[in-house]
ROLUMDREN-609216 format. One record per residue (C-alpha): residue number from 0; residue in one letter; x, y, z. Coordinates in pm, 1 decimal, padded with zeros to 6 digits, always signed. Layout:
<atoms>
+-----+------+----------+----------+----------+
|  nr | rest |       xx |       yy |       zz |
+-----+------+----------+----------+----------+
| NUM |    a |        X |        Y |        Z |
...
+-----+------+----------+----------+----------+
</atoms>
This chain:
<atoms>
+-----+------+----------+----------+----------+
|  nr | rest |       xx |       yy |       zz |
+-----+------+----------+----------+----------+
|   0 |    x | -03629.5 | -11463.0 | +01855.1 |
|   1 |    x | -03303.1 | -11690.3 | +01875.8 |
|   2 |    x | -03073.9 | -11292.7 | +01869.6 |
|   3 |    x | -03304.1 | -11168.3 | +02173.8 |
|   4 |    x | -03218.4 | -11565.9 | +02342.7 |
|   5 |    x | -02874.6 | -11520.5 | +02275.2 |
|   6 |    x | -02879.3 | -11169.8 | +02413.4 |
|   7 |    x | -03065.7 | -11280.7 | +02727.2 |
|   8 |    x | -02842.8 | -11536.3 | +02759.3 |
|   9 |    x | -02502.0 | -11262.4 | +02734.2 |
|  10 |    x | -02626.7 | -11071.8 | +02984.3 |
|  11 |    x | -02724.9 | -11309.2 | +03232.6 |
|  12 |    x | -02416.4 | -11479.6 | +03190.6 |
|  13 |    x | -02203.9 | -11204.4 | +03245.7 |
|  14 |    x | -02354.7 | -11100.8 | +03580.5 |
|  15 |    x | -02336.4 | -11473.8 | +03637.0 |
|  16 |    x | -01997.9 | -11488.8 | +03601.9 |
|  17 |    x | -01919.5 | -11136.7 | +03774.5 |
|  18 |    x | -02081.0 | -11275.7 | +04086.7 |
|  19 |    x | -01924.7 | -11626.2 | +04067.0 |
|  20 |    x | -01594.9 | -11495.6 | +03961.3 |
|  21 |    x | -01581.4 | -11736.1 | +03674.5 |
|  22 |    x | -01352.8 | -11661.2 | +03370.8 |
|  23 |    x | -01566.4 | -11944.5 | +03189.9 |
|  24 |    x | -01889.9 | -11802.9 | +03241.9 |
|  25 |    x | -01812.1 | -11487.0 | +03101.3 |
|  26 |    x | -01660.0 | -11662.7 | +02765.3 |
|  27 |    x | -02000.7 | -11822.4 | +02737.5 |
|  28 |    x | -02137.9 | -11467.6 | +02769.2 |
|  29 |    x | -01895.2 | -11407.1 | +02505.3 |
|  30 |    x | -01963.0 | -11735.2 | +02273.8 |
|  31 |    x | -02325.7 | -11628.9 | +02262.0 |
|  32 |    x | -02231.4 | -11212.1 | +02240.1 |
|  33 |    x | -02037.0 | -11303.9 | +01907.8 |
|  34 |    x | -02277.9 | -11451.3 | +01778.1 |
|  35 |    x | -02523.4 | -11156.3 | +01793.0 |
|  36 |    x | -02261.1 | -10845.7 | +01861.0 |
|  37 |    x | -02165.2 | -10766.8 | +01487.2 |
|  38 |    x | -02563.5 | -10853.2 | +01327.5 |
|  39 |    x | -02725.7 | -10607.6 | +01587.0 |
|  40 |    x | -02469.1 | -10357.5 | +01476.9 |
|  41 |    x | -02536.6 | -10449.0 | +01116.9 |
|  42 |    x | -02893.0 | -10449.3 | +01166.7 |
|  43 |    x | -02890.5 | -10089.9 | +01305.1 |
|  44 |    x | -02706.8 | -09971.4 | +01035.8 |
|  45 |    x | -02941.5 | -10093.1 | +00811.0 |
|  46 |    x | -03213.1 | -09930.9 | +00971.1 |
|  47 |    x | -03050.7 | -09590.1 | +01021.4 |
|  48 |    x | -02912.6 | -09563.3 | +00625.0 |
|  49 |    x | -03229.4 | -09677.8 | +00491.9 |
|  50 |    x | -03416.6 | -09381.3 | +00575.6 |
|  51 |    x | -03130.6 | -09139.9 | +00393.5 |
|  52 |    x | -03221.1 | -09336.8 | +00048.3 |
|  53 |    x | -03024.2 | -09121.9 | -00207.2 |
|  54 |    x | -02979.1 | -09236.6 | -00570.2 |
|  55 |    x | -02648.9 | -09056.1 | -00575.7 |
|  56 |    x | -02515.3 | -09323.2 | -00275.1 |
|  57 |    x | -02614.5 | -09637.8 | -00448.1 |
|  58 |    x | -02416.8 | -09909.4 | -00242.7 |
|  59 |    x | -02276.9 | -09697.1 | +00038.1 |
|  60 |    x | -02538.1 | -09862.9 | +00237.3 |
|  61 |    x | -02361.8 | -10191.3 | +00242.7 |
|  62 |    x | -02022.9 | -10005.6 | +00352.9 |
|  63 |    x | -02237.7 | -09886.2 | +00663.6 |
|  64 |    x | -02349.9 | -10193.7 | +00723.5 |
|  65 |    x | -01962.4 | -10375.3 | +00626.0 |
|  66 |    x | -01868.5 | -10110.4 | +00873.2 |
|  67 |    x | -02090.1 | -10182.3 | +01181.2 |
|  68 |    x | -02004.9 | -10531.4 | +01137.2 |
|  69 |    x | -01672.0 | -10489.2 | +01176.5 |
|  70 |    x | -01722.1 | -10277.7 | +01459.3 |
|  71 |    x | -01911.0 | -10564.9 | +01621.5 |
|  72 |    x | -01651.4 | -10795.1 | +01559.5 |
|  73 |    x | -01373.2 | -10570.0 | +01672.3 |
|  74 |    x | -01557.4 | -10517.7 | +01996.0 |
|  75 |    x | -01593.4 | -10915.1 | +02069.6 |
|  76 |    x | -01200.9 | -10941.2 | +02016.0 |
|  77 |    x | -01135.8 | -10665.2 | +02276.6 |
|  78 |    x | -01398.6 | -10830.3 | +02509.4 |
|  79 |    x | -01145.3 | -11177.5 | +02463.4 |
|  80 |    x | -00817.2 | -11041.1 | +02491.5 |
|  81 |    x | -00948.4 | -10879.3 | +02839.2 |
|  82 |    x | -01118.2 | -11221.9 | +02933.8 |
|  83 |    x | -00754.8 | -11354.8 | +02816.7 |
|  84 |    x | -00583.1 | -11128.2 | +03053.5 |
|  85 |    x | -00823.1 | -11129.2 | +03325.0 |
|  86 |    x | -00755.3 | -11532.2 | +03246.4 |
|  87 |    x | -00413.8 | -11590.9 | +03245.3 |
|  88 |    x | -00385.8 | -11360.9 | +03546.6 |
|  89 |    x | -00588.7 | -11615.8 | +03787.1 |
|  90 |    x | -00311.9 | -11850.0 | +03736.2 |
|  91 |    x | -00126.6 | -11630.9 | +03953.0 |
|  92 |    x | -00394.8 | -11453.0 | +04183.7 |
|  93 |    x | -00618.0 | -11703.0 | +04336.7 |
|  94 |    x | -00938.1 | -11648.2 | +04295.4 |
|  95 |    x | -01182.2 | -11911.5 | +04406.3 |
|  96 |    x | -01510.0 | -11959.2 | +04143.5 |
|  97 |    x | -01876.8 | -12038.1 | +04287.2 |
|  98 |    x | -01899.8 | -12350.8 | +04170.5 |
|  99 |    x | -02266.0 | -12411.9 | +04217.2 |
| 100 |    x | -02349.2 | -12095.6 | +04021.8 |
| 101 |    x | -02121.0 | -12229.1 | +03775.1 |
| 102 |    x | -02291.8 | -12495.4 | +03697.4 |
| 103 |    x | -02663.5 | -12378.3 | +03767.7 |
| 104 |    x | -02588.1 | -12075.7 | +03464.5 |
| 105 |    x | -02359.7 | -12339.4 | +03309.6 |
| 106 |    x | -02679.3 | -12615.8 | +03248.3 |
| 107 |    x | -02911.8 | -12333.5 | +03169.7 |
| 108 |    x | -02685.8 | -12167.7 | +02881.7 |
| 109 |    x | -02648.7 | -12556.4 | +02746.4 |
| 110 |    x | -03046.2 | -12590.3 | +02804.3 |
| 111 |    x | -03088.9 | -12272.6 | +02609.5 |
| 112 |    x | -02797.1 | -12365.1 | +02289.0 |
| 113 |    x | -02955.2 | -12671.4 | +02233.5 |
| 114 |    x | -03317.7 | -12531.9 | +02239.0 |
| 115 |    x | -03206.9 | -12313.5 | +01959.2 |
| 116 |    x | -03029.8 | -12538.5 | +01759.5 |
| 117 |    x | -03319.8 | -12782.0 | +01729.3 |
| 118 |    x | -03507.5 | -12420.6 | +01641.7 |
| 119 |    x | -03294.2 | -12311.4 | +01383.0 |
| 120 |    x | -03266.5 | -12661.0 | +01236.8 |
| 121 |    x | -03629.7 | -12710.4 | +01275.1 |
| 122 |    x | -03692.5 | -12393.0 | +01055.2 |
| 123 |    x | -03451.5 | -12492.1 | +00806.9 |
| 124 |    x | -03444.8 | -12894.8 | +00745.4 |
| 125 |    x | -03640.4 | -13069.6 | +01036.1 |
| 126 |    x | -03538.5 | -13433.2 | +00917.6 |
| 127 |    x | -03161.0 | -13300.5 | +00906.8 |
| 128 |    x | -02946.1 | -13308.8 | +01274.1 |
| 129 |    x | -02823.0 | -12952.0 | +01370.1 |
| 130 |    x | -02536.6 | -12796.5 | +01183.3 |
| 131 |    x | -02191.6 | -12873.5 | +01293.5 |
| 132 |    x | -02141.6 | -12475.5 | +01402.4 |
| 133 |    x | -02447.8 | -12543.1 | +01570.6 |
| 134 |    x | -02320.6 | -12834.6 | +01798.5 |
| 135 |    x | -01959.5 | -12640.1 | +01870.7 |
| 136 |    x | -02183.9 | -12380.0 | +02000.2 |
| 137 |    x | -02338.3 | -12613.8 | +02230.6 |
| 138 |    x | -01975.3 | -12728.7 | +02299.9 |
| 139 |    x | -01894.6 | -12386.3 | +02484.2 |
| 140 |    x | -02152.9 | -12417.5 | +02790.8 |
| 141 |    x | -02124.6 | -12812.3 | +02791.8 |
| 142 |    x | -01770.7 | -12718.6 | +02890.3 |
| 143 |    x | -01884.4 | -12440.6 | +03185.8 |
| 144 |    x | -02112.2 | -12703.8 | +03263.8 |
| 145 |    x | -01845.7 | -12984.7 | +03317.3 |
| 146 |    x | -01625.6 | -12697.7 | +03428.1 |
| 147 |    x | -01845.2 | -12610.0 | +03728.4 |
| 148 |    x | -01886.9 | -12968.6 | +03833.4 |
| 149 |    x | -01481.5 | -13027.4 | +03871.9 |
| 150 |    x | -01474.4 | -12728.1 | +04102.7 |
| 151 |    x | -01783.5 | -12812.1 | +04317.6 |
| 152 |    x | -01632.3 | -13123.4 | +04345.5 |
| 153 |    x | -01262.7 | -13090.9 | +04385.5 |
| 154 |    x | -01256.7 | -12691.0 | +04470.0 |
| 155 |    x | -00968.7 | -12730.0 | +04178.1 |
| 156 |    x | -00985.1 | -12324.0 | +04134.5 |
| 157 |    x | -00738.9 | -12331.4 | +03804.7 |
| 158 |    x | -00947.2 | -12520.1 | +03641.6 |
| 159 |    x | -01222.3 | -12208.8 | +03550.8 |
| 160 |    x | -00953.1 | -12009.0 | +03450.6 |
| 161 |    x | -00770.2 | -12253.6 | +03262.4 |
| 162 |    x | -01108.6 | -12346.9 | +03053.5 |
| 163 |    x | -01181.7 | -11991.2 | +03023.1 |
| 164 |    x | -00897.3 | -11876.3 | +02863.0 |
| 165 |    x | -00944.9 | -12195.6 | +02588.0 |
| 166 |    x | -01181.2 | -12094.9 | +02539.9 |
| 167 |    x | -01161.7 | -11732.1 | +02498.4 |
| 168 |    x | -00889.5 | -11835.9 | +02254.4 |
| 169 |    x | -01096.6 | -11998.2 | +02029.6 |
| 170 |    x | -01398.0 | -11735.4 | +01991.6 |
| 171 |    x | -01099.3 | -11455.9 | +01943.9 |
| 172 |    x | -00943.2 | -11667.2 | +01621.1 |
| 173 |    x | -01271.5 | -11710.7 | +01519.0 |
| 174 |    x | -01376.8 | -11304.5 | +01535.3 |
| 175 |    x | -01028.2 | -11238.2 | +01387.3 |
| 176 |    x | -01034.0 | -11494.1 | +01084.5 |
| 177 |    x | -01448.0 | -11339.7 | +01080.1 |
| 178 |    x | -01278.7 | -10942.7 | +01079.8 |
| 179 |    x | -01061.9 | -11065.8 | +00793.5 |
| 180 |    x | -01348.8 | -11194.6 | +00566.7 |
| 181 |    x | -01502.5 | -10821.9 | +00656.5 |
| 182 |    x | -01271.9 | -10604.7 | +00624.5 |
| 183 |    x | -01208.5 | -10786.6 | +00277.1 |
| 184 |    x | -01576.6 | -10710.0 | +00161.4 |
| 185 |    x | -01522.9 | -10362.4 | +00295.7 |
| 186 |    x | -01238.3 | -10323.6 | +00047.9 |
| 187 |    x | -01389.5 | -10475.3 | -00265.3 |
| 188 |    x | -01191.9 | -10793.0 | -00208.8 |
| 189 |    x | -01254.1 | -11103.7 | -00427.7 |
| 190 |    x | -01482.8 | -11311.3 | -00281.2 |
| 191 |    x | -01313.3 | -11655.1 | -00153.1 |
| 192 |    x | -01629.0 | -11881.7 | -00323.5 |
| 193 |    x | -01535.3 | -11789.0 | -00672.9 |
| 194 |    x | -01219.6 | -11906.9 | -00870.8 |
| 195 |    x | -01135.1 | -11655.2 | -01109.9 |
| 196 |    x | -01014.1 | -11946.0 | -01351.4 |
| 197 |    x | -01317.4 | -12119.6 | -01331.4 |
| 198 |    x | -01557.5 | -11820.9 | -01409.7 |
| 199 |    x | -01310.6 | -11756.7 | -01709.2 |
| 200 |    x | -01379.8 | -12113.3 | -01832.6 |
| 201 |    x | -01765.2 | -12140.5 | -01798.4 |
| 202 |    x | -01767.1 | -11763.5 | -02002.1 |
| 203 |    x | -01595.8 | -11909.4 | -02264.8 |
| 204 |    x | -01783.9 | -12195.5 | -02290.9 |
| 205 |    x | -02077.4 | -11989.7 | -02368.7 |
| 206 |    x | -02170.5 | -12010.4 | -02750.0 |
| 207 |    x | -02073.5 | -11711.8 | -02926.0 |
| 208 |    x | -01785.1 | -11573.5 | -02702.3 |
| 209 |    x | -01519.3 | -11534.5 | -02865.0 |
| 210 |    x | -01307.3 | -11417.6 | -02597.2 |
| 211 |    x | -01287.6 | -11201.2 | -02229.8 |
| 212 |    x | -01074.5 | -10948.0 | -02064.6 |
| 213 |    x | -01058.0 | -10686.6 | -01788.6 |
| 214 |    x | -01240.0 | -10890.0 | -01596.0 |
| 215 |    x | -01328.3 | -10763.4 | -01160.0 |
| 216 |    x | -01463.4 | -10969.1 | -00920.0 |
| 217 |    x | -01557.1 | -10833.8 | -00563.5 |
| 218 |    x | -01763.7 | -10890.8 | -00266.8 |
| 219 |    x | -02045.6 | -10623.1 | -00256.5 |
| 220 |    x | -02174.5 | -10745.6 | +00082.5 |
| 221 |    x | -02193.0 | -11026.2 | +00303.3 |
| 222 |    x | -02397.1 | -11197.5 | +00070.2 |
| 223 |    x | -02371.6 | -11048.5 | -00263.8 |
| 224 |    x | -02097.1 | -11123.2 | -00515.0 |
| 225 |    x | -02000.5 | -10894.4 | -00831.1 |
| 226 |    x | -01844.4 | -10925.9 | -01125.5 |
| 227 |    x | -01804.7 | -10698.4 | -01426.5 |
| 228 |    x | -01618.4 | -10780.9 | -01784.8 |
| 229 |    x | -01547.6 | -10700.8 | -02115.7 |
| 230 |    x | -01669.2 | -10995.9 | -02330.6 |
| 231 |    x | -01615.6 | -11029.3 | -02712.4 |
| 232 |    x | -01858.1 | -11235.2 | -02929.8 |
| 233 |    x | -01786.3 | -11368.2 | -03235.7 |
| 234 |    x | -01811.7 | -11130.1 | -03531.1 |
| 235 |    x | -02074.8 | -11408.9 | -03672.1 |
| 236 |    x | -02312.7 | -11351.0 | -03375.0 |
| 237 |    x | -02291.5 | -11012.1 | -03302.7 |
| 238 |    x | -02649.5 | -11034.2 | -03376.2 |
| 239 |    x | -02718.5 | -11201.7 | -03106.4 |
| 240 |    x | -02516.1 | -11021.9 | -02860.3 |
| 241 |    x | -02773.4 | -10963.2 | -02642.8 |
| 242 |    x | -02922.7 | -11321.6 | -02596.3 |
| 243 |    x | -02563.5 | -11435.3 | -02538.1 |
| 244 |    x | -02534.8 | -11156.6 | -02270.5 |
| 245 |    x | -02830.6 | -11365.7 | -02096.0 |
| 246 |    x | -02674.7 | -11712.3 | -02123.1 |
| 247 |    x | -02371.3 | -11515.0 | -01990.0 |
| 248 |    x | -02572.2 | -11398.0 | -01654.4 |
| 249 |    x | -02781.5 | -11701.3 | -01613.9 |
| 250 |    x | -02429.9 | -11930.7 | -01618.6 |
| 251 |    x | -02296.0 | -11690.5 | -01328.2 |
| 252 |    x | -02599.3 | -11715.3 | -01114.8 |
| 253 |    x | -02679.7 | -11991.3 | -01145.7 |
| 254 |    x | -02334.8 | -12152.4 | -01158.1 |
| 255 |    x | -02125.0 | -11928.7 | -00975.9 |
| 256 |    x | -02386.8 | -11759.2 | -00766.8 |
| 257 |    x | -02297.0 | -11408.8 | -00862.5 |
| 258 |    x | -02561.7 | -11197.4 | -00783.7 |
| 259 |    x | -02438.8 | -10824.8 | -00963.1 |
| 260 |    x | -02405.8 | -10873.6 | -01276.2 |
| 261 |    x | -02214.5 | -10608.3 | -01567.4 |
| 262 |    x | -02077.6 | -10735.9 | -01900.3 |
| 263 |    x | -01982.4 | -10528.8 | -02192.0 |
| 264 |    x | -02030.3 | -10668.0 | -02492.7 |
| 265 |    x | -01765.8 | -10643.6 | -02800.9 |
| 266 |    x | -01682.0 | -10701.4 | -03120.7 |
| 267 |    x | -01355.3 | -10857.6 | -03241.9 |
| 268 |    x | -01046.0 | -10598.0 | -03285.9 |
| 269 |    x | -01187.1 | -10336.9 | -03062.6 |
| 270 |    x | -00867.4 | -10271.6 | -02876.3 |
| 271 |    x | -00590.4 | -10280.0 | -03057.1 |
| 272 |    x | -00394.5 | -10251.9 | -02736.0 |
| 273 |    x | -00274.0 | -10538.3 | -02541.6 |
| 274 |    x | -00600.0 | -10626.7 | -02300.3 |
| 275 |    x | -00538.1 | -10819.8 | -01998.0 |
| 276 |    x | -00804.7 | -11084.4 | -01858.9 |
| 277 |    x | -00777.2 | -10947.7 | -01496.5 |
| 278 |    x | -00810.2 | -10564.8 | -01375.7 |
| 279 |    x | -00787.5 | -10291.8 | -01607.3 |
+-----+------+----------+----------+----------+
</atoms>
């Protein structure tokens, strides 16, 4: 419900701001397009692998849907550095904004972001106030809003553009700095919530480890963490290898929040080679 708002809300924004010639209006078509650009793609790449199901693929399904994601967010950074140009452009060429539509689609798109932030907070903690992405969301069209009434007002005509391309700034460091998180899951990057140190610590702490090494952490999808290592238990309590394997998982669930989950289990003096804690 709150993707098909948002996408409502793109489209008639951007004719909005086609017909009032406002560089603002169209970065609130944008604000609300990033938003729901690089899921849809996701989402239809989830929908189009899953059918294909093959045991031999395992998690090439996340890639497609890493992929499309990227896409998305690729796409929303070429929309803003044409908004940007189209921008920076007006403070040459004037063009003079409808500032009445401005601030008709302006209040509407504010109308709208708020509804869905008391939605999505409603669903999620009703006695909580919306989250802080929430509210600079709602930032965006408060701004076309405010935006429309200086030109009605003052016919100030570098004043859309001049918002607009702020704007437009902002959403395109945000879909970069969003591309860069992406394109690190795509390549097996570490995630950024885990500290290798740390993880290394709360293994060791476990009773019966003796010690770890070749140890890989990576980023299987947006919201699924891996890690696999070699861990050695104590020649005492090789016994109980396998019970300290599952005070090994639960610690990096629960702790750490990984969700995949591969640990080889050793005895001392395995590898007489030198073993390093990270990589192979």
């Amino acid at each position: 419900m709150v993707f098909v708002a948002r996408l409502v809300m793109s489209l008639l924004l951007g004719i909005g701001g086609i017909a009032a010639g406002s560089i603002t209006l169209l970065a609130d078509a944008l604000n609300n397009l990033s938003m729901v650009l690089p899921r849809i793609a996701s989402s239809v790449a989830r929908k189009v692998s899953q059918p294909q199901e093959d045991k031999r693929l395992a998690e090439n399904y996340l890639r497609v849907e890493t992929t499309a994601t990227l896409i998305g967010y690729i796409a929303v950074t070429l929309i803003g550095a044409y908004l940007f140009y189209e921008g920076t452009e007006r403070f040459f060429r004037t063009v003079k904004p409808n500032g009445f539509l401005i601030v008709i689609l302006g209040g509407l798109s504010a109308t709208a972001n708020l509804a869905i932030a008391l939605f999505a907070n409603k669903k999620k903690n009703p006695k909580r106030w919306p989250s802080s992405s929430s509210l600079m969301n709602l930032a965006v069209p408060v701004a076309v809003f405010g935006t429309g009434i200086s030109v009605t007002l003052y016919q100030s005509n570098i004043l859309d553009p001049m918002i607009g391309v702020i704007i437009v700034i902002c959403l395109t460091y945000m879909s970069i700095k969003s591309q860069i998180r992406t394109f690190q899951t795509f390549t097996d990057g570490r995630p950024d919530t885990l500290v290798p140190g740390d993880v290394i610590k709360r293994i060791l702490a476990v009773e019966g480890v003796a010690d770890t090494h070749h140890v890989h952490f990576w980023q299987m999808g947006r919201h699924q963490t891996a890690i696999d290592a070699h861990v050695v238990v104590n020649s005492g309590d090789w016994s109980c290898a396998e019970a300290i394997r599952d005070r090994i998982e639960a610690v990096l669930l629960l702790q750490c929040g990984v969700t995949h989950i591969t640990l080889e289990m050793e005895v001392p003096d395995r590898e007489e080679d030198e073993m390093n804690i990270y990589g192979n």
